[in-house]
KELODO-457007 format. One record per residue (C-alpha): x, y, z; residue in one letter. Coordinates in steps of 0.001 Angstrom, whole numbers, padded with zeros to 6 digits, always signed. Example, Ala and Ser with C-alpha at 12.3 -4.5 7.8 and 13.67 -1.06 7.14 Angstrom:
2
+012300-004500+007800A
+013670-001060+007140S
//
This chain:
228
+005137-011784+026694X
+008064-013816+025185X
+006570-014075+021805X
+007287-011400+018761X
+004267-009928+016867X
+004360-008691+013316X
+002703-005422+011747X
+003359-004584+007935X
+001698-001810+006511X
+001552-000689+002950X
+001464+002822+002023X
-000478+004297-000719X
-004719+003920+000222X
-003187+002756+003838X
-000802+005599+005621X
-002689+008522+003625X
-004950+009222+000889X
-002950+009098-002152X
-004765+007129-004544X
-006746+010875-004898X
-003365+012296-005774X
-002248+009237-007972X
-005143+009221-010200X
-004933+013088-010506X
-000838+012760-011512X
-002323+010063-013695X
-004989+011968-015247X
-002893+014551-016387X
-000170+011889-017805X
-003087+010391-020144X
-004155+014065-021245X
-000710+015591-021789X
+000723+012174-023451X
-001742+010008-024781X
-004669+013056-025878X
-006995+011363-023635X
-009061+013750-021258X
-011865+011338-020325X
-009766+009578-017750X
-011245+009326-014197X
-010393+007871-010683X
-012434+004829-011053X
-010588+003705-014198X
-007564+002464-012354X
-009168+000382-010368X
-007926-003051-011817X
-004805-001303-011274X
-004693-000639-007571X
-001834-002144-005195X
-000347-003467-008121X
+002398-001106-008895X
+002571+002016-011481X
+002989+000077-014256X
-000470-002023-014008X
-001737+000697-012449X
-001448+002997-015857X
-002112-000089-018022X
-005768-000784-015630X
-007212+002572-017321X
-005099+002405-020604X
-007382-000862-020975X
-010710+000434-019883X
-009904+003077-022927X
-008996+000648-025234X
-005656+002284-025510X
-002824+000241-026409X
+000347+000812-025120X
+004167-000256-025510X
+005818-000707-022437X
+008363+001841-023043X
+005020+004299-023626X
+004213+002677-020114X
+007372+003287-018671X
+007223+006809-019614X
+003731+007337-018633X
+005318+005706-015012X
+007677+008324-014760X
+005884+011585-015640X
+003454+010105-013196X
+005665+010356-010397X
+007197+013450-011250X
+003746+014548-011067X
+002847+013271-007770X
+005792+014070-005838X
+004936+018026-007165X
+000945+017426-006049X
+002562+016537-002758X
+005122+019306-002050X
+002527+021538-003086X
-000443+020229-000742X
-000488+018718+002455X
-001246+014788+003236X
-002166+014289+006489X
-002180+010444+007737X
-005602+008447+007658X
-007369+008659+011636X
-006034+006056+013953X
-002204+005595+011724X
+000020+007027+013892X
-001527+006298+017121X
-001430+002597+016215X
+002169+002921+014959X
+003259+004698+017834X
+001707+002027+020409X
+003499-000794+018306X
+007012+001153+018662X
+006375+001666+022418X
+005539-001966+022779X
+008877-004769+023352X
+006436-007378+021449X
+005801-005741+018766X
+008572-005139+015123X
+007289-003311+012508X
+008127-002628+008638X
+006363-000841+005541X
+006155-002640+002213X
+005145-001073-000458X
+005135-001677-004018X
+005628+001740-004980X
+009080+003566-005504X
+011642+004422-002995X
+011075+008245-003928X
+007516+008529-004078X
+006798+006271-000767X
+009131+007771+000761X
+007913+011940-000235X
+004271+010273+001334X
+005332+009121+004614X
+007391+011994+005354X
+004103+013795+004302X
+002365+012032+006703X
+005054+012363+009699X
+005084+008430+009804X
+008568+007693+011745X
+009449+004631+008836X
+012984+005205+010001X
+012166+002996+012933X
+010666+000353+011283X
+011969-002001+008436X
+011471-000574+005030X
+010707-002297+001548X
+009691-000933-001794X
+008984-002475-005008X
+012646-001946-005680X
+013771-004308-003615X
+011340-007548-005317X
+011122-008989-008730X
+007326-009961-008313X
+005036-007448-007435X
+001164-007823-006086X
-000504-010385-005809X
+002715-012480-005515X
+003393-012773-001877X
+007349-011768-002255X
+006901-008219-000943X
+005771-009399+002860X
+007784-012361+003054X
+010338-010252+002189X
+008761-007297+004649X
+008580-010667+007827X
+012574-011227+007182X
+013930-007993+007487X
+011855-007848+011028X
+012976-011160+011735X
+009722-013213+011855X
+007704-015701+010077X
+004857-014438+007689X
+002462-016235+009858X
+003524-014049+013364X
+002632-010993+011159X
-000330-008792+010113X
-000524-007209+007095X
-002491-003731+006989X
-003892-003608+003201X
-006278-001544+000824X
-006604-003207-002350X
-007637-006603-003409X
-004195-007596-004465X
-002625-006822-001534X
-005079-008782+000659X
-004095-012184-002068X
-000624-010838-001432X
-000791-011385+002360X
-002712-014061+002706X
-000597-016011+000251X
+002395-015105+002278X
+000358-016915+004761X
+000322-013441+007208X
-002788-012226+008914X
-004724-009418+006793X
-006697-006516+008267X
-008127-004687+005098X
-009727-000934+005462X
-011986+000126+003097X
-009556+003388+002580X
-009926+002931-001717X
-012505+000626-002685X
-015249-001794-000945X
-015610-004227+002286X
-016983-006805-000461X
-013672-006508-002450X
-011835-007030+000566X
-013441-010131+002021X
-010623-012794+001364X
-009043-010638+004380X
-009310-011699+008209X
-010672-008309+009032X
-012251-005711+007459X
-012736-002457+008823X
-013536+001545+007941X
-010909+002973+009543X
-007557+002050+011595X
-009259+003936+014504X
-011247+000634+015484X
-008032-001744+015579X
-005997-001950+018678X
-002759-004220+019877X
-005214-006382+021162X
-006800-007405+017785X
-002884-007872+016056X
-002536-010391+018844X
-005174-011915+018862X
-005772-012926+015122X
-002138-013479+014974X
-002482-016063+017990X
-006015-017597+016445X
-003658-019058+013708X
-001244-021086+015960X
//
């Protein structure tokens, strides 16, 4: 097998479960700054693969809350000092079927991988260590290293260069909505799980599934190879 295959993988609602501990650190931001203690998960929704900044602003909104964006940039950072304690105080295992796919792509000469997130450096970095992902194999980009975030496609293009392929040889492994119009704009191949919200929000993707357990080397080839 001559050709090169591409697998991207985001992080947060992909590698582990961290939207739980995201909207908890983000919870407590809205109590302990803004008075607000009717917060829940679901009101970050809009926000969701979007970065921490829309992510705060997605329940802000759904509160009517207005916000300056220096309120917003400290809500950010309280946020992830939050998190990162949540995280060295509890464990976060990877979702089923993560490593083992992971660990087949780094074993296979066909395959390059990369993670591209649009989180920080810091906090992406305290949940794949959590997770005992081996990202210091594979190509690494954060929302540090882009100007647009989510849905803009500049994250995996970026993600396909620094493995040395076209968008189109890769597929991207998404949660939210915005990532999936993120990949597919970067004209990659999109395999969605329905980790953080549902199949039906997830549709514009070229896969769909429940869990990472049901996908397979196989399937990255294949829908990777339906394109050309």
């Amino acid at each position: 097998m001559d050709k090169l295959y591409g697998l991207i993988f985001d992080v947060d609602g992909v590698i582990a479960d961290t939207e739980q501990v995201n909207a908890a650190a983000s919870i407590r931001v809205f109590a302990e700054l803004f008075g607000l203690d009717s917060v829940v998960r679901k009101d970050f929704e809009a926000g969701l693969g979007r970065g921490a900044e829309k992510y705060i602003r997605a329940a802000a909104e759904v509160h009517g809350l207005q916000l300056t964006d220096e309120q917003v940039q400290d809500a950010t950072k309280l946020r992830q000092r939050y998190f990162l304690d949540i995280l060295s105080k509890e464990p976060l295992p990877a979702f089923p079927g993560v490593l083992e796919l992971i660990e087949a792509a780094l074993k296979h000469p066909a395959f390059r991988l990369a993670i591209a997130t649009s989180s920080t450096p810091e906090k992406s970095r305290a949940v794949l260590e959590a997770a005992k992902i081996p990202y210091k194999k594979m190509a690494y980009v954060t929302g540090s290293d882009v100007t647009h975030k989510k849905p803009d496609p500049e994250l995996f293009l970026l993600a396909a260069r620094r493995i040395g392929l076209d968008a189109n040889d890769c597929v991207v492994v998404e949660d939210a909505p915005d990532g999936v119009k993120a990949a597919k704009a970067a004209r990659a191949k999109c395999i969605a799980v329905t980790n953080s919200t549902t199949a039906d929000m997830l549709r514009e993707a070229d896969l769909v599934c429940d869990s990472l357990e049901q996908i397979d080397l196989e399937t990255i080839v294949r829908l990777i190879d339906s394109a050309h």
